[in-house]
Each structure stands twice: as structure tokens, then as C-alpha cells.
C-alpha positions as CSV (number, residue, x, y, z in Angstrom):
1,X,-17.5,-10.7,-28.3
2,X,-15.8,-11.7,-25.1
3,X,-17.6,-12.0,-21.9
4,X,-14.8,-9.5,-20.3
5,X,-15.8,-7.2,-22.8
6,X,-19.5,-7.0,-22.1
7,X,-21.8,-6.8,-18.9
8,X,-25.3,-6.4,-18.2
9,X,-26.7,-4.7,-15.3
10,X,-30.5,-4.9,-14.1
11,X,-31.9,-2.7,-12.1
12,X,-32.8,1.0,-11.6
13,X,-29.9,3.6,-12.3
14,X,-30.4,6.9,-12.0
15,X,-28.6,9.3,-14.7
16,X,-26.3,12.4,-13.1
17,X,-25.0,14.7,-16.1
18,X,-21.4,15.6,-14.6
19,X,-20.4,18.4,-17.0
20,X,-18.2,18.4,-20.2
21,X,-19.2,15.1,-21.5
22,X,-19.1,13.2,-17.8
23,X,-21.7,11.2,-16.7
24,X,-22.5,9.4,-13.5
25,X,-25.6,6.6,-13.3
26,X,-25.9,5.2,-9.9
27,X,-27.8,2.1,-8.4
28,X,-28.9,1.9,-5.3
29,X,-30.5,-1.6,-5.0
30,X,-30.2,-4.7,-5.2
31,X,-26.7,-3.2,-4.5
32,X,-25.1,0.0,-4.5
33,X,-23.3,0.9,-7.8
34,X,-21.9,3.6,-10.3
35,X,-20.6,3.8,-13.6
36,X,-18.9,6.9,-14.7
37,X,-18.2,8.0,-18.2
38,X,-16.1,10.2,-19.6
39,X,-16.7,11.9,-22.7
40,X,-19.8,10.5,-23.5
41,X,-21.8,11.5,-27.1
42,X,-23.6,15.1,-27.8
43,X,-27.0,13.7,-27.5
44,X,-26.5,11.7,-23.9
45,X,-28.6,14.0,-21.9
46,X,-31.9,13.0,-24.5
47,X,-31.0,9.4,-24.6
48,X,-31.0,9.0,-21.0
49,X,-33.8,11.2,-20.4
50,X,-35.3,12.3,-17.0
51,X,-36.3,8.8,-15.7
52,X,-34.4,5.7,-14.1
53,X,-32.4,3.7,-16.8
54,X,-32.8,-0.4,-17.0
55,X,-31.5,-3.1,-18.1
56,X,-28.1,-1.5,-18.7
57,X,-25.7,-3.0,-21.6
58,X,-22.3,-2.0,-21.5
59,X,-19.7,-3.2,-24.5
60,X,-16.1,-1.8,-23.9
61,X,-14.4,-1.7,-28.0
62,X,-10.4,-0.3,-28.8
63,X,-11.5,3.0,-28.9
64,X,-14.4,3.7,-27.6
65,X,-17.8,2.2,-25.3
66,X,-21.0,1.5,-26.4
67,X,-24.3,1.3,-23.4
68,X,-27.7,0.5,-24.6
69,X,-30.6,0.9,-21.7
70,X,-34.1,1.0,-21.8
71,X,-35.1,4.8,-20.8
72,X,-38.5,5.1,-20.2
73,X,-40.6,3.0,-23.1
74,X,-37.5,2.7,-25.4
75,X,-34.6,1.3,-26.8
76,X,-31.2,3.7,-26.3
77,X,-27.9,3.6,-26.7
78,X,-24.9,6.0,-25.9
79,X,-21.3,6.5,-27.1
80,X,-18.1,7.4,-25.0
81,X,-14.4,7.4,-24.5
82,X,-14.5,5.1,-21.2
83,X,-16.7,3.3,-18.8
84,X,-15.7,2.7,-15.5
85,X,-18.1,0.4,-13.3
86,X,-17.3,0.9,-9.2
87,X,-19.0,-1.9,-7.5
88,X,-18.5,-1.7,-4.0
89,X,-18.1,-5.1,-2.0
90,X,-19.1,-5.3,1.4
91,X,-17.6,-8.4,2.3
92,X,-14.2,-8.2,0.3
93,X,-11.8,-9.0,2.8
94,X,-13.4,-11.4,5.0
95,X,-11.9,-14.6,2.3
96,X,-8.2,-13.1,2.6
97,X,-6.4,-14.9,5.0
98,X,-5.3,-11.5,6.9
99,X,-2.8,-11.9,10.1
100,X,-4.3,-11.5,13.2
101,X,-2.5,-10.5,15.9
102,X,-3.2,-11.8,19.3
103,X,-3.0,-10.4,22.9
104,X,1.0,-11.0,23.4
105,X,1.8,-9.1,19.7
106,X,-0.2,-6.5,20.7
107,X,1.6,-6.1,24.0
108,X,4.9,-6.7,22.3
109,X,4.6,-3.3,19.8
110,X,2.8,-1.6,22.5
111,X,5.5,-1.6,24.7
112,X,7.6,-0.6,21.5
113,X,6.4,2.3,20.4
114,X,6.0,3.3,24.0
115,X,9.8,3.4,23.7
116,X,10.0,5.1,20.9
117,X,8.2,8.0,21.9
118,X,10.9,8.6,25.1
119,X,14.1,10.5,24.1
120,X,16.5,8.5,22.7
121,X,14.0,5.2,22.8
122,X,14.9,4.2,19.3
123,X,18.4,4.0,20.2
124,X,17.1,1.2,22.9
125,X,15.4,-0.9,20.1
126,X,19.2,-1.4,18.2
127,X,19.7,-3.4,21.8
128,X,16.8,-5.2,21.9
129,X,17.1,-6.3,18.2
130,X,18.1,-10.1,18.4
131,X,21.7,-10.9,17.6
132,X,21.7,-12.7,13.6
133,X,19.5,-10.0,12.1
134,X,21.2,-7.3,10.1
């Protein structure tokens, strides 16, 4: 099976029956996490039980997603439609090479939208728009 296809989670997640075969289970450490199914199998509700989940297994197939968890003392697994694991990042964009705009930029589109907001400002920008643009 491919790695992209399969992915283990440790830790705590608690089980949240959503209604109509929905399912939320959420982590809290070592970081926050959810994975939310959708039509999950009849029987859900027993297999995860009233107690934290562990050592979560999920295997995504063509049709259909297989989790297998250690609920309480035992082995389980549950069926559904889809998985969708939301794992928030804290640091995401601090890699990206984002723009940063200094203290004369900032000045520039101050002063710009400042003329905007006057009657008939945005007439004034078609002058101060350098000559070669279009």
C-alpha cells in the first residue's frame, strides 16, 4: 500500500458522533487535530465506545476508508465513505517568502486610498498613474 494512502496517528482522540453517519474525533495533544468522517458504518458508535481512541490507523481505498484504533482494551476497526484529517499548523507561513512592505509603501497606498475616499479621488489616480502603463 502507498505511504499517501495510509497514516498513523498516536495519541488520545476523543470520539464526537455528529449525526447521520458523521463522525468527528479530536486530539488535543501533542497537537491539536480532527478527523471527520462522513458516512461512517452502523456499528461506529460500539466500536468507538465511550473512552479516548489510540493509536489511530487510517487506510484511504477507491471507494471507501478503513480506521483501526485501540478503544479501551481492544482491537477496532470502522468503515466509511471519506476521511478527512485537519491538521492545523501553527507556523505555516513563516517559510513563505511573503512581501513585506516597508515604511515608504505603507505611506505610498495610505496616501492613496486617502484619495480615493474624496469625491472624485479616483479620477486623480488616472493622473498620477505613470506614463507607459496601460
Amino acid at each position: 500500500m502507498s505511504p499517501k494512502l495510509r497514516r498513523n496517528f498516536s495519541g488520545a482522540f476523543m470520539p464526537q458522533d455528529l449525526r447521520n453517519g458523521a463522525w468527528q474525533l479530536t486530539r488535543a495533544a501533542p497537537h491539536d487535530m480532527q478527523v471527520f468522517l462522513r458516512d461512517a458504518e452502523q456499528g461506529a458508535a460500539r466500536a468507538f465506545g465511550r473512552t479516548p481512541i489510540v493509536d489511530l490507523g487510517i487506510e484511504w481505498h477507491a471507494a471507501k476508508v478503513l480506521l483501526t484504533f485501540m478503544s479501551g482494551d481492544r482491537v477496532a476497526t470502522v468503515e466509511a465513505a471519506s476521511a478527512i484529517v485537519h491538521e492545523p499548523l501553527g507556523h505555516l507561513y513563516e517559510s513563505l517568502p511573503l512581501v513585506s512592505i516597508d515604511a515608504d509603501a505603507r505611506r505610498f497606498w495610505r496616501r492613496v486610498f486617502r484619495l480615493v475616499r474624496i469625491p472624485g479621488g479616483r479620477f486623480l489616480l488616472r493622473v498620477l498613474r505613470p506614463s507607459g502603463r496601460g
